[in-house]
DRENDO-77119 format. One line per field, with one value per atom (N, C-alpha, C): residue number from 1; residue in one letter; atom name; z, x, y. Coordinates in nm, 3 decimals. Atoms other than C-alpha are relative to their C-alpha. Example, Ala and Ser with C-alpha at 12.3 -4.5 7.8 and 13.67 -1.06 7.14 Angstrom:
! residues 2
k <- [1, 1, 1, 2, 2, 2]
r <- [a, a, a, s, s, s]
a <- [N, CA, C, N, CA, C]
zz <- [0.000, 0.780, 0.000, -0.006, 0.714, 0.073]
xx <- [0.089, 1.230, 0.090, -0.082, 1.367, -0.077]
yy <- [-0.119, -0.450, 0.120, -0.119, -0.106, 0.109]
! end
This chain:
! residues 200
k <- [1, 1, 1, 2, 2, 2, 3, 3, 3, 4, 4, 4, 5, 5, 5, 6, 6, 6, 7, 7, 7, 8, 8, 8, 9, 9, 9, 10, 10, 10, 11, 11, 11, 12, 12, 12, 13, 13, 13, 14, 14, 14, 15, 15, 15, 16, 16, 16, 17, 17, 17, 18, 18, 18, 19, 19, 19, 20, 20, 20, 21, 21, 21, 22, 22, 22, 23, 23, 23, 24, 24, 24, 25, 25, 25, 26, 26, 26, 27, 27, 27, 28, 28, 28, 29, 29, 29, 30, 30, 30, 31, 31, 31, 32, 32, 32, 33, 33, 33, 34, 34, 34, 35, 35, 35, 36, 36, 36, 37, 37, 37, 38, 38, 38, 39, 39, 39, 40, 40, 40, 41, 41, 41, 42, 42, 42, 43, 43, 43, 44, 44, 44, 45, 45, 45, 46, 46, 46, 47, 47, 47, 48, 48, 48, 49, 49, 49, 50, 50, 50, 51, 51, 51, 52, 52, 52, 53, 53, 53, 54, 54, 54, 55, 55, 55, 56, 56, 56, 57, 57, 57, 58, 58, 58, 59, 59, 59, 60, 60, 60, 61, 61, 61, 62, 62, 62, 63, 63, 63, 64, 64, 64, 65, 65, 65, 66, 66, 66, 67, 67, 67, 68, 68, 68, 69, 69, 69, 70, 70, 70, 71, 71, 71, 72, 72, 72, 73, 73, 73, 74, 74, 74, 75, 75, 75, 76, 76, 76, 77, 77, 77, 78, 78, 78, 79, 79, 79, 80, 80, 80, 81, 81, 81, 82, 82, 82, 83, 83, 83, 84, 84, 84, 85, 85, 85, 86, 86, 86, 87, 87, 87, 88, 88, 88, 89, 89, 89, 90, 90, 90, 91, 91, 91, 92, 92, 92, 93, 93, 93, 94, 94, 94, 95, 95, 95, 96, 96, 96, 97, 97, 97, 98, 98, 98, 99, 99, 99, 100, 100, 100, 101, 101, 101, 102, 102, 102, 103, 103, 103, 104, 104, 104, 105, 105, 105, 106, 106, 106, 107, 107, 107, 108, 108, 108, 109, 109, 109, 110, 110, 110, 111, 111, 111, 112, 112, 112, 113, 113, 113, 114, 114, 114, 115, 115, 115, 116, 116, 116, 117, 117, 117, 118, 118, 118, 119, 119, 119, 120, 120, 120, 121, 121, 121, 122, 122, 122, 123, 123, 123, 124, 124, 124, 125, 125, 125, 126, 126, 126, 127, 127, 127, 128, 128, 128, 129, 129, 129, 130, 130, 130, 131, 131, 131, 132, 132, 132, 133, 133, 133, 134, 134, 134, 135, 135, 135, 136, 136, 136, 137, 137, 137, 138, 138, 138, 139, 139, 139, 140, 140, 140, 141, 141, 141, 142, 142, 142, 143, 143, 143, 144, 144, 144, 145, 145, 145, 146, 146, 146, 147, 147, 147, 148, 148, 148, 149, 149, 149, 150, 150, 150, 151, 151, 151, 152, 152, 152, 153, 153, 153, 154, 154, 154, 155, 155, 155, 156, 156, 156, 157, 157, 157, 158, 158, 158, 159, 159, 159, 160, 160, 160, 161, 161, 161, 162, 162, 162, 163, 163, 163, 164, 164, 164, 165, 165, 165, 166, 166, 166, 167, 167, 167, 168, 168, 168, 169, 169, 169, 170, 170, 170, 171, 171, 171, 172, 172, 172, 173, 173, 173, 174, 174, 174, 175, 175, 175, 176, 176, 176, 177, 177, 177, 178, 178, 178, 179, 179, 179, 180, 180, 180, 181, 181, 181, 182, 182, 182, 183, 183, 183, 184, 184, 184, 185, 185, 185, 186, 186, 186, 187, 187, 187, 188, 188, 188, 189, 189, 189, 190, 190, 190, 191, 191, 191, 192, 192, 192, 193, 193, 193, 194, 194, 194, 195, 195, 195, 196, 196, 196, 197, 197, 197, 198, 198, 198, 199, 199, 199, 200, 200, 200]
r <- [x, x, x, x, x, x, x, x, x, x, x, x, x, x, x, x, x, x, x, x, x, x, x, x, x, x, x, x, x, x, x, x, x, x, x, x, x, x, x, x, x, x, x, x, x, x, x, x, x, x, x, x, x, x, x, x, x, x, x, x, x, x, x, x, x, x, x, x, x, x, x, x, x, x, x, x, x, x, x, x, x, x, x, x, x, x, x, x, x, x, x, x, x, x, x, x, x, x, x, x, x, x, x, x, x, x, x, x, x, x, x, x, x, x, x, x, x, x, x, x, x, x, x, x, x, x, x, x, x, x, x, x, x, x, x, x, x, x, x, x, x, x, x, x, x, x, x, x, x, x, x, x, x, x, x, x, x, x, x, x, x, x, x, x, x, x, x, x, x, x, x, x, x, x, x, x, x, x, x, x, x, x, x, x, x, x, x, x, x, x, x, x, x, x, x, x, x, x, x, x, x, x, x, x, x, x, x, x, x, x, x, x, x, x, x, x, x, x, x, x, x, x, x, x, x, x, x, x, x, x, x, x, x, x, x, x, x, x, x, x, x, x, x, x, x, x, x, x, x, x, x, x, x, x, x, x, x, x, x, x, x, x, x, x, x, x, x, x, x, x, x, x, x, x, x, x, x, x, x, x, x, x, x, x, x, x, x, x, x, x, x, x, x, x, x, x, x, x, x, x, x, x, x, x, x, x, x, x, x, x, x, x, x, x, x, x, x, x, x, x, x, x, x, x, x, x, x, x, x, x, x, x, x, x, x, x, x, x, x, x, x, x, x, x, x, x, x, x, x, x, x, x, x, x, x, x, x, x, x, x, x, x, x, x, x, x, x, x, x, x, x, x, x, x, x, x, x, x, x, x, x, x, x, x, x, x, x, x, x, x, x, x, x, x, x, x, x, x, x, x, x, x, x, x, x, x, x, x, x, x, x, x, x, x, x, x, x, x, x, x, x, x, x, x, x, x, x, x, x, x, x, x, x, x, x, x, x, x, x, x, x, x, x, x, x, x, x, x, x, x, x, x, x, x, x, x, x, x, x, x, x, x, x, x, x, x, x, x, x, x, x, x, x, x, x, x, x, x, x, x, x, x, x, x, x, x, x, x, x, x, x, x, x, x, x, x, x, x, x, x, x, x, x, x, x, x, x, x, x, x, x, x, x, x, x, x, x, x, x, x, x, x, x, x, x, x, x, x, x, x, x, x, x, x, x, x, x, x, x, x, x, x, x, x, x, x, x, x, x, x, x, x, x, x, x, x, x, x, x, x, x, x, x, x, x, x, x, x, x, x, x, x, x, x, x, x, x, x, x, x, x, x, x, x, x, x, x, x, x, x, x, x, x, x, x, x, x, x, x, x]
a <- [N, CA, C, N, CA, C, N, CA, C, N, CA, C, N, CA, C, N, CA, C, N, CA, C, N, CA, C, N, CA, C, N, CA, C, N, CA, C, N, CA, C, N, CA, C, N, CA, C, N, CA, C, N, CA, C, N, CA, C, N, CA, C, N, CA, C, N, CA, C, N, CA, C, N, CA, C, N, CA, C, N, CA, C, N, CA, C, N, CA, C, N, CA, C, N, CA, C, N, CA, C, N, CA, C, N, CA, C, N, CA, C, N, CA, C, N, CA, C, N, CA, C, N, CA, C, N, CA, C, N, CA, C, N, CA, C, N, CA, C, N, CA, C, N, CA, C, N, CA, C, N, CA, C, N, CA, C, N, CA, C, N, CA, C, N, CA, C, N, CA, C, N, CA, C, N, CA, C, N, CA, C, N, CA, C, N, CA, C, N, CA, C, N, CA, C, N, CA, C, N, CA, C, N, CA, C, N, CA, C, N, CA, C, N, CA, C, N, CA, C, N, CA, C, N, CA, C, N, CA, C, N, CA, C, N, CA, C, N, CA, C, N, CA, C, N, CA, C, N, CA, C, N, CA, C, N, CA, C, N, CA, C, N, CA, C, N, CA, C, N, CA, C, N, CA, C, N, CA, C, N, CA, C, N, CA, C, N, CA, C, N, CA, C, N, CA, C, N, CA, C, N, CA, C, N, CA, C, N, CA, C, N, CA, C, N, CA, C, N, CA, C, N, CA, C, N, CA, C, N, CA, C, N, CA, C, N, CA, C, N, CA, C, N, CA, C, N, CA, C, N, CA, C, N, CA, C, N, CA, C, N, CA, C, N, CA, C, N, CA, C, N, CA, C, N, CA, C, N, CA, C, N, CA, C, N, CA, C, N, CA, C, N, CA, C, N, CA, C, N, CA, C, N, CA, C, N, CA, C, N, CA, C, N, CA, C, N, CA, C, N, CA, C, N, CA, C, N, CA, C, N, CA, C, N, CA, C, N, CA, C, N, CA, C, N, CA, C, N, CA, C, N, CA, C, N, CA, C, N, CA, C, N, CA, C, N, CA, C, N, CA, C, N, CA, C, N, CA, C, N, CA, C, N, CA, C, N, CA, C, N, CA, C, N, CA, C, N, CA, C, N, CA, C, N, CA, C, N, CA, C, N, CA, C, N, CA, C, N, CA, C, N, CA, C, N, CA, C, N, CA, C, N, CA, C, N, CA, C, N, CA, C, N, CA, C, N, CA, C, N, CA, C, N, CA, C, N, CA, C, N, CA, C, N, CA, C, N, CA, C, N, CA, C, N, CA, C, N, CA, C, N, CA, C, N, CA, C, N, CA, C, N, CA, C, N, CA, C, N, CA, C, N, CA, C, N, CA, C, N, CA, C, N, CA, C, N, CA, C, N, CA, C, N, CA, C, N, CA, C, N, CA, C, N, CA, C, N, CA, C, N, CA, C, N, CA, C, N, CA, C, N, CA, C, N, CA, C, N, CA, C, N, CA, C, N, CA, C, N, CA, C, N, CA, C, N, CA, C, N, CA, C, N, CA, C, N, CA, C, N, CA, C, N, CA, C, N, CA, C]
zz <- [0.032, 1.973, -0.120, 0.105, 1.767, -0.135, 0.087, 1.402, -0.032, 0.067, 1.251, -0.099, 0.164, 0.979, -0.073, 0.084, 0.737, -0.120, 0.088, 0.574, -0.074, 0.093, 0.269, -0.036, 0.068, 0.109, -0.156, 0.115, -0.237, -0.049, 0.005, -0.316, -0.052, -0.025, -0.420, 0.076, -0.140, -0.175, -0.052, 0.093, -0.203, 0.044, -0.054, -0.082, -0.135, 0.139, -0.474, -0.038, 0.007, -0.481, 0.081, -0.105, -0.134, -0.058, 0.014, -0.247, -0.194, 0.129, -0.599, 0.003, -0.002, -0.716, -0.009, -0.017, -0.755, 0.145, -0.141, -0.387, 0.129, -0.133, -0.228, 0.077, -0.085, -0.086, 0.120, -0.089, 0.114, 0.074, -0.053, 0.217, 0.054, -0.111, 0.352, 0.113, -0.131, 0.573, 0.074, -0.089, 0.724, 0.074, -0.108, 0.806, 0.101, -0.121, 0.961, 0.134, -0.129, 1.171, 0.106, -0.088, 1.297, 0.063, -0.125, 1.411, 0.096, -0.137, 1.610, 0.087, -0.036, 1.686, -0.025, 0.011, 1.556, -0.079, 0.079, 1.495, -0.123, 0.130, 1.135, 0.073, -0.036, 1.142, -0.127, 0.142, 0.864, -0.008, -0.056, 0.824, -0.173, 0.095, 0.577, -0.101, 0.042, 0.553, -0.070, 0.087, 0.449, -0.100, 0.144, 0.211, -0.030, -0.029, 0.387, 0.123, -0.048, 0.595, 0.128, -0.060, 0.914, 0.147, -0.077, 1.152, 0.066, -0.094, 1.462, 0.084, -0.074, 1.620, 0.067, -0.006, 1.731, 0.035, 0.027, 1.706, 0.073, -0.055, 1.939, 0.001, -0.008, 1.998, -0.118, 0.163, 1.621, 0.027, 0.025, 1.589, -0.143, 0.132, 1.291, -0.021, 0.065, 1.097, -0.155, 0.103, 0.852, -0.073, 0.087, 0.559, -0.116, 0.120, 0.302, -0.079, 0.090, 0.062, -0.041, 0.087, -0.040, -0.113, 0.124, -0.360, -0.155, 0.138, -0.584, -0.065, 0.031, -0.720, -0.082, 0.127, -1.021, 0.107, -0.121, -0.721, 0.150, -0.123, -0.459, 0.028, -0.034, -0.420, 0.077, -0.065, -0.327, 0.132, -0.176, 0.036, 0.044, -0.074, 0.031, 0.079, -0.016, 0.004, 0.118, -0.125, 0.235, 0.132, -0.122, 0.506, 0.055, 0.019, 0.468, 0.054, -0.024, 0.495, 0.154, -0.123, 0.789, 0.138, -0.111, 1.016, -0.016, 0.028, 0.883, 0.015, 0.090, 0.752, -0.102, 0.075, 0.591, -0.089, 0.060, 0.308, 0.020, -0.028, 0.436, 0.106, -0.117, 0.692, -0.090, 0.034, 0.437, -0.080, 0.095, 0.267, -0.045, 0.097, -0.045, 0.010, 0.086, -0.109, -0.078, 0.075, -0.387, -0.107, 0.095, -0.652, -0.096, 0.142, -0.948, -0.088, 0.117, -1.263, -0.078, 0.049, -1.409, 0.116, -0.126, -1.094, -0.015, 0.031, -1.116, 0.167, -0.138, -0.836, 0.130, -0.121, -0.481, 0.040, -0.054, -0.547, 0.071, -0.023, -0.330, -0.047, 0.053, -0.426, 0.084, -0.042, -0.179, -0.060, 0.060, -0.305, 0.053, -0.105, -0.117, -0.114, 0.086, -0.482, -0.104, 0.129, -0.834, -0.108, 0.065, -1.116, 0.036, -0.059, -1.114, -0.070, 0.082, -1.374, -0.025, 0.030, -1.517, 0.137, -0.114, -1.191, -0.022, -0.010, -1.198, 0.155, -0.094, -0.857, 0.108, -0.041, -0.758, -0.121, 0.080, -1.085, 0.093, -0.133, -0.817, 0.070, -0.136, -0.532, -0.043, 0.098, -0.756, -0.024, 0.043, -0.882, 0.075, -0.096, -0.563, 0.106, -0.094, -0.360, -0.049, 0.078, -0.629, 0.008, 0.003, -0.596, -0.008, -0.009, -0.641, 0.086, -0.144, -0.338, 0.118, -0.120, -0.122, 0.013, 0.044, -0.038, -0.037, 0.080, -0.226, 0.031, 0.019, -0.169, -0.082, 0.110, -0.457, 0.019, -0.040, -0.430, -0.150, 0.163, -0.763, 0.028, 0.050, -0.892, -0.163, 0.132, -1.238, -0.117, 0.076, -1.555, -0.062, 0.085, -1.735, -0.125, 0.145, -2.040, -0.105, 0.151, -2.295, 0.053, 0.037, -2.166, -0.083, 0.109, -2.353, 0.095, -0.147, -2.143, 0.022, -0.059, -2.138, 0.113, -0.117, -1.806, 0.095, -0.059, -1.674, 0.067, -0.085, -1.605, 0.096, -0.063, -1.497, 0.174, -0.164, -1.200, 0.101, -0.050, -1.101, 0.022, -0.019, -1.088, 0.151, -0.102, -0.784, -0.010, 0.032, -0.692, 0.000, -0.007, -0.762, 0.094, -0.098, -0.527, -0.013, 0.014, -0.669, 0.055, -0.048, -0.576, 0.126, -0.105, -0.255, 0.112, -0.100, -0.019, -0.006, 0.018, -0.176, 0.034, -0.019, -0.187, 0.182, -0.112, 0.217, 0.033, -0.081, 0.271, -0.029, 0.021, 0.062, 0.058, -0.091, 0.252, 0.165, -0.121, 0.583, -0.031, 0.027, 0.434, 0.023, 0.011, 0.331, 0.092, -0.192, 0.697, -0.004, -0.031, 0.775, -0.014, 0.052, 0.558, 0.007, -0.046, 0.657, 0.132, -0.175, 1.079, -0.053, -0.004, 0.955, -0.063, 0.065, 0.758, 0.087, -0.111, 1.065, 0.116, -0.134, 1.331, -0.063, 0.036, 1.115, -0.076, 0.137, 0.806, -0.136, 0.120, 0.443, -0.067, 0.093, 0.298, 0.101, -0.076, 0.611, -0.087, 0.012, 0.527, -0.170, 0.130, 0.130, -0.005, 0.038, 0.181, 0.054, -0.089, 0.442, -0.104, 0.028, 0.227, -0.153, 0.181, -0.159, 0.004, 0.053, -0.393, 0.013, -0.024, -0.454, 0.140, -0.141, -0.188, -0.026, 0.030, -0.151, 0.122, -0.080, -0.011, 0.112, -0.108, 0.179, 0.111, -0.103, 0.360, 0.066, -0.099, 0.480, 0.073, -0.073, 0.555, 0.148, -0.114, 0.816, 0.136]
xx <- [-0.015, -0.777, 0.093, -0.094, -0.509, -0.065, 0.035, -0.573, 0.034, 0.061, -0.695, 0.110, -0.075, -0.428, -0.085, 0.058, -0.561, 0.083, -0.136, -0.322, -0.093, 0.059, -0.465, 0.087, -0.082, -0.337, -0.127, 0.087, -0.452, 0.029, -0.031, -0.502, -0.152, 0.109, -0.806, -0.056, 0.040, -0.966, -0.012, 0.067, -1.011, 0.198, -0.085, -0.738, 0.130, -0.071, -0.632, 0.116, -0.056, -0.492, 0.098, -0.069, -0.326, 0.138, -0.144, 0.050, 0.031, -0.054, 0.057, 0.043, -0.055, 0.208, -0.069, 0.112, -0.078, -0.042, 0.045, -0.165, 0.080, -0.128, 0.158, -0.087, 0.081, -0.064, -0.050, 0.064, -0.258, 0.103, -0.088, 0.070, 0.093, -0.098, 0.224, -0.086, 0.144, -0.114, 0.023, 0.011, -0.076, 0.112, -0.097, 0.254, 0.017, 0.055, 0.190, -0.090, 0.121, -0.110, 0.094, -0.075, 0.132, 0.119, -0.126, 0.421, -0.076, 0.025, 0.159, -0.118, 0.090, -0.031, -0.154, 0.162, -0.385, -0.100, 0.086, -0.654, -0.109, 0.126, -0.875, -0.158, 0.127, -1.244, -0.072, 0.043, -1.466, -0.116, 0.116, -1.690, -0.048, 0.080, -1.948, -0.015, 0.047, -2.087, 0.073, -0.053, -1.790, 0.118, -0.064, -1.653, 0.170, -0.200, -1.307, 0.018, -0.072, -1.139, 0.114, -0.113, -0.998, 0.051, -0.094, -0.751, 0.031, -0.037, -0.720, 0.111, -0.155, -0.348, 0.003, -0.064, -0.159, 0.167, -0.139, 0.206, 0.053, -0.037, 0.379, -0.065, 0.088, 0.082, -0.107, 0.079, -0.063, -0.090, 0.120, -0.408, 0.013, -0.041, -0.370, -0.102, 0.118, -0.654, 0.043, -0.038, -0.530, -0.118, 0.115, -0.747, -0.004, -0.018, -0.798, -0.156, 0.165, -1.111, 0.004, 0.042, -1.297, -0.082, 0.084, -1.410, 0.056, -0.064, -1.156, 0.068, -0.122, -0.861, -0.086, 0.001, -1.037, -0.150, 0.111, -1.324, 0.040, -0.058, -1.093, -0.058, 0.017, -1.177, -0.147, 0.120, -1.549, 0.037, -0.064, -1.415, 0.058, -0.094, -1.130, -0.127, 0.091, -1.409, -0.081, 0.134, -1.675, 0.075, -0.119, -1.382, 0.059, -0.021, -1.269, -0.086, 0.113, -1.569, -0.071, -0.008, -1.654, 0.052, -0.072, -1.389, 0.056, -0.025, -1.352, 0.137, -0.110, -1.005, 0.031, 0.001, -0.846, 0.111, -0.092, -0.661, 0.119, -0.146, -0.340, 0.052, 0.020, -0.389, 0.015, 0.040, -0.428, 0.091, -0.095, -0.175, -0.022, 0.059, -0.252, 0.160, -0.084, -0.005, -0.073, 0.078, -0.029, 0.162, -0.147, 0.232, -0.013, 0.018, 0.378, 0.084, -0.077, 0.485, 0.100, -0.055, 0.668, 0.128, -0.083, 0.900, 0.078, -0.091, 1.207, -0.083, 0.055, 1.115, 0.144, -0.073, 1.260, 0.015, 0.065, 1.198, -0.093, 0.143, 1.003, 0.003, 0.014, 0.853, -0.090, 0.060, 0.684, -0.022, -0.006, 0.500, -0.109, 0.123, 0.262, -0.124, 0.102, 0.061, 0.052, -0.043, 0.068, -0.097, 0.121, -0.108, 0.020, 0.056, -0.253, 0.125, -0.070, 0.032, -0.050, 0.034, -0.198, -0.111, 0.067, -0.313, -0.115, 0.234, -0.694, 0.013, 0.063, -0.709, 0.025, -0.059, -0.485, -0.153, 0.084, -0.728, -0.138, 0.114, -1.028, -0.031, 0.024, -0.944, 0.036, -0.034, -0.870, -0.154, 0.108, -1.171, -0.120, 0.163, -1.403, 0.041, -0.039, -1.181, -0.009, -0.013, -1.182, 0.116, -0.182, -0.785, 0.103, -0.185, -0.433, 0.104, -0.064, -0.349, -0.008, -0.057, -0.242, 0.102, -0.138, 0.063, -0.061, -0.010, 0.093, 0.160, -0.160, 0.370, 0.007, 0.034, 0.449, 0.123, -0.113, 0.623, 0.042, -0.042, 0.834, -0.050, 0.013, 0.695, 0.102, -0.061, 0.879, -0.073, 0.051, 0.803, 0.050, -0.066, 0.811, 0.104, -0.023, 1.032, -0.040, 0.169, 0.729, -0.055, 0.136, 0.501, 0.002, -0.003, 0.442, -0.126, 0.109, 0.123, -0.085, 0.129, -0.126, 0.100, -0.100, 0.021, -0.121, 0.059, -0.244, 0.006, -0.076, -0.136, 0.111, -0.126, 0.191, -0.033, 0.041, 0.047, -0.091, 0.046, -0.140, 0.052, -0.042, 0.117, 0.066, -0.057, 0.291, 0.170, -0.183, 0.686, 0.051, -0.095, 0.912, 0.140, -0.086, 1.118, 0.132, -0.115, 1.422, -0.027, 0.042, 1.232, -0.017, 0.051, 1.089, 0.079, -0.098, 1.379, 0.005, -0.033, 1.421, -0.125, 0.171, 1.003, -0.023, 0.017, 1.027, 0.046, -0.024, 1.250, -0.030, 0.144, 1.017, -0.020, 0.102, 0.778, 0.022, -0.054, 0.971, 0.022, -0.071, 1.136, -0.106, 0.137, 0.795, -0.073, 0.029, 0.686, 0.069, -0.053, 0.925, -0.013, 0.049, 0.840, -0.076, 0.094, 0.520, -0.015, -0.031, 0.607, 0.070, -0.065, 0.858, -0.119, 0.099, 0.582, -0.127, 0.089, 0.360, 0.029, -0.064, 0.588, 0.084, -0.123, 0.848, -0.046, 0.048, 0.650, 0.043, -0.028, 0.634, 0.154, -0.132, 0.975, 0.092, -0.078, 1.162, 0.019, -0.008, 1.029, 0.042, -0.086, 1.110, 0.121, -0.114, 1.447, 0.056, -0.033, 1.538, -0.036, 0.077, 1.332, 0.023, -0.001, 1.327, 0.055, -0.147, 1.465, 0.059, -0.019, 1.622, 0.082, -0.071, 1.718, 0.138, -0.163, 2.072, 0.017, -0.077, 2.194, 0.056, -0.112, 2.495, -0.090, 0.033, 2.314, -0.124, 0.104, 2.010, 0.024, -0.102, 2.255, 0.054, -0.017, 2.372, -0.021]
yy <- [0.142, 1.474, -0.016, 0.018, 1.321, -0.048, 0.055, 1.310, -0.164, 0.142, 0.956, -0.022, 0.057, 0.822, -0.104, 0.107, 0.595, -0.064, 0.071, 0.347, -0.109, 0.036, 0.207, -0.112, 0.086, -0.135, -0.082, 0.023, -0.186, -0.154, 0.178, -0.587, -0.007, 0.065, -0.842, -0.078, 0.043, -0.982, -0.198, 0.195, -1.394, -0.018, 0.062, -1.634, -0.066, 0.008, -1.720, 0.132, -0.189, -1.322, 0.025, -0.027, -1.336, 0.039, -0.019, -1.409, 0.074, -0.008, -1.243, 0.188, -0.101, -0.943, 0.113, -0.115, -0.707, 0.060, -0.046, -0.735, 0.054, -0.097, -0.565, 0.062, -0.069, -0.327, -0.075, 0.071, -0.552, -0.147, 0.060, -0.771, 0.099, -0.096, -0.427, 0.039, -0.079, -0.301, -0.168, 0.129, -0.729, -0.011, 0.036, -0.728, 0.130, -0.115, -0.358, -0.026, 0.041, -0.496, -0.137, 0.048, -0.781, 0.053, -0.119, -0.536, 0.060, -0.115, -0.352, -0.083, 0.046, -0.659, 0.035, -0.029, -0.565, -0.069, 0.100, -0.737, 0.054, 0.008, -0.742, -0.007, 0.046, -0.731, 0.075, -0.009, -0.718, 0.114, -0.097, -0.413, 0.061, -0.021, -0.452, 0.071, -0.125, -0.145, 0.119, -0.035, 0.023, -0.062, 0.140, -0.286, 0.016, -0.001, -0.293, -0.100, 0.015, -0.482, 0.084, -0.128, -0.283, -0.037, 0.067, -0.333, 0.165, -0.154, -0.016, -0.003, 0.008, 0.064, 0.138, -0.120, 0.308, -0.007, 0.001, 0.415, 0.157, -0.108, 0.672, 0.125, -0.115, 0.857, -0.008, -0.007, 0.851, -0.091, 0.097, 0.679, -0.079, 0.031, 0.456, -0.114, 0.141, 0.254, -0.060, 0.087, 0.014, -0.069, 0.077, -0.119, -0.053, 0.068, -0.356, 0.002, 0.024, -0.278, -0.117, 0.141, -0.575, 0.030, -0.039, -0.414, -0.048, 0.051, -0.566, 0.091, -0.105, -0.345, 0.071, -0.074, -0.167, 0.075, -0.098, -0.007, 0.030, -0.050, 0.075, 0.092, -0.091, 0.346, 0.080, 0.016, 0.288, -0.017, 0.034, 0.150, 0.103, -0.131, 0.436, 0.136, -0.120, 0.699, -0.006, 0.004, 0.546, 0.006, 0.063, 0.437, 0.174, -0.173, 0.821, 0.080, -0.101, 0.990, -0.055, 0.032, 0.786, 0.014, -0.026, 0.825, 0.156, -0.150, 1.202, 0.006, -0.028, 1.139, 0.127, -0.124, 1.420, -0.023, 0.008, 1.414, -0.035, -0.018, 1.476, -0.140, 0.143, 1.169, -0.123, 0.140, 0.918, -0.041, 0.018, 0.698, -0.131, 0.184, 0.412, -0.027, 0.097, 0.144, -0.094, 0.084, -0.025, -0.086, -0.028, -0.189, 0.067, -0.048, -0.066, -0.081, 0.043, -0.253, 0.100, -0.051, -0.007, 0.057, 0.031, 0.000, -0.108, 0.152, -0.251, -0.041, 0.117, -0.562, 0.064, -0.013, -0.400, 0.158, -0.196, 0.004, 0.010, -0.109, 0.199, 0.138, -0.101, 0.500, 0.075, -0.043, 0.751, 0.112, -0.130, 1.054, 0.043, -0.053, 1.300, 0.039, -0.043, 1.334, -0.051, 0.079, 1.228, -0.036, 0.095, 1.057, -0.133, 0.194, 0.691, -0.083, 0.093, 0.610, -0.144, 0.129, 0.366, -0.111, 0.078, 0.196, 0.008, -0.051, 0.117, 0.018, 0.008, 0.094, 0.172, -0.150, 0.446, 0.084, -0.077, 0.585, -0.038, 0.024, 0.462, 0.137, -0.108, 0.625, 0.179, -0.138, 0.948, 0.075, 0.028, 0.907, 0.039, -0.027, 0.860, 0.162, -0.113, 1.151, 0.116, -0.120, 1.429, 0.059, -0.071, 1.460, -0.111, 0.085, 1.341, 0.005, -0.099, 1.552, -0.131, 0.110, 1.212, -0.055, 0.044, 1.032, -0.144, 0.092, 0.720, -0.093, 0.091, 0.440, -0.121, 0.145, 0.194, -0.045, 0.125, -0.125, -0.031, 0.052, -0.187, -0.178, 0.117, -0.530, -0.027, 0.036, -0.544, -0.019, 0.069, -0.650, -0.172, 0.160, -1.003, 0.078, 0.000, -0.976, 0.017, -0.031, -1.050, 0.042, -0.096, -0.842, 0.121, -0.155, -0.523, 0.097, -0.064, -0.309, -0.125, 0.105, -0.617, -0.071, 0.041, -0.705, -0.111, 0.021, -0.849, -0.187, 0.118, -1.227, 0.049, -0.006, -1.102, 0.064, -0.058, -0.864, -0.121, 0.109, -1.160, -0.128, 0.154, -1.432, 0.061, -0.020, -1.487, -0.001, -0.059, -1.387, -0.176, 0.113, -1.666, -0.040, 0.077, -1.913, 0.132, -0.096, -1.636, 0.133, -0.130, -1.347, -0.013, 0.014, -1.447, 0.053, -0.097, -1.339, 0.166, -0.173, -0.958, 0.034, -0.090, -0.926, 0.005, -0.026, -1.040, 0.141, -0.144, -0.760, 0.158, -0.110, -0.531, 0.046, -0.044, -0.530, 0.013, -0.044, -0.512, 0.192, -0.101, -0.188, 0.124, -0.051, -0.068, 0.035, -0.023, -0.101, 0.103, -0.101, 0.076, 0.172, -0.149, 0.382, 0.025, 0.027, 0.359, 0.044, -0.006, 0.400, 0.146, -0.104, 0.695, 0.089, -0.103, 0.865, 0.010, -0.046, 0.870, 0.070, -0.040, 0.935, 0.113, -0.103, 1.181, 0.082, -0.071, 1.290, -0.006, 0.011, 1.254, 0.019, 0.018, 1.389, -0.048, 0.126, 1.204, -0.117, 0.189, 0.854, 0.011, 0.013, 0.972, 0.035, -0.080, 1.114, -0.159, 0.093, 0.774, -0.118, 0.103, 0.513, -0.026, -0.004, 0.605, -0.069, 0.031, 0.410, -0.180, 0.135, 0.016, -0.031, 0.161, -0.222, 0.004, 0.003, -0.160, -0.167, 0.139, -0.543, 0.012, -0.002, -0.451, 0.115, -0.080, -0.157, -0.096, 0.059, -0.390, -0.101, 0.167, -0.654, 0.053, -0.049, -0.402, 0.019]
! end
């Protein structure tokens, strides 16, 4: 039987949260579930959100914990251990502030760089040994580390075009890192939004 993937999107749950910049994660696993058509359904018991596909063979379960970014990793773990996910199967998105607005960044391991919600799922898995894809969000100008309005506001009327094609892109690396494998979708994907090449 074909191994299980498990595509993680790190966000807060609640309709106030939907469009802001913290919840990339959980605006890349939605527009994933509408490319492959799949439907959400809410599952309690392990305090996620999950949506079942598949992609040229690959079994693929998409999920949005409803534990609130700073206990991700409660959902990752239970959602994991459940469907006997294996490490190597499983991939968080999440953003990163320290990322200019339109980088991606894939990496098959790492630290949380700060993230509560990557420091979570670290946390509940006993490793760093996963891939990880972060969506550059930016910083404000005045912030300094208390970031915490800023990851929570939403992208602006100026932003709104580059963040759509984000998270298209993001898809994208996402489908290549299931169907091709990790340093594919990073060698193809890394890296800012070049204009003229997506204009292509």
């Amino acid at each position: 039987m074909e191994t299980l993937h498990l595509i993680v999107g790190l966000g807060n749950p609640g309709g106030e949260y939907a469009a802001t910049r913290h919840n990339a994660g959980f605006q890349v696993v939605e527009r994933l579930a509408r490319r492959w058509q799949a439907g959400w359904s809410l599952e309690k018991g392990l305090k996620s959100r999950l949506a079942r596909a598949e992609l040229s063979g690959q079994r693929v379960l998409l999920c949005q914990p409803k534990t609130y970014m700073n206990l991700s990793g409660e959902a990752v773990a239970s959602v994991a251990g459940y469907f006997q996910v294996p490490v190597a199967a499983l991939l968080v998105v999440s953003d990163d502030a320290d990322l200019p607005l339109g980088e991606l960044r894939l990496r098959g391991s790492g630290s949380s760089g700060g993230h509560h919600g990557l420091e979570s799922v670290e946390q509940h898995l006993g490793t760093r040994a996963y891939s990880r894809q972060r969506l550059g969000i930016g910083r404000s100008a005045t912030d300094e580390r208390e970031i915490r309005d800023y990851v929570l506001s939403r992208f602006t009327e100026a932003e709104a075009e580059l963040w759509d094609r984000v998270l298209g892109r993001a898809a994208d690396q996402t489908e290549c890192w299931l169907t091709a494998g990790l340093e594919l979708a990073m060698t193809r994907f890394n890296g800012a939004i070049n204009t003229t090449k997506e204009q292509q």
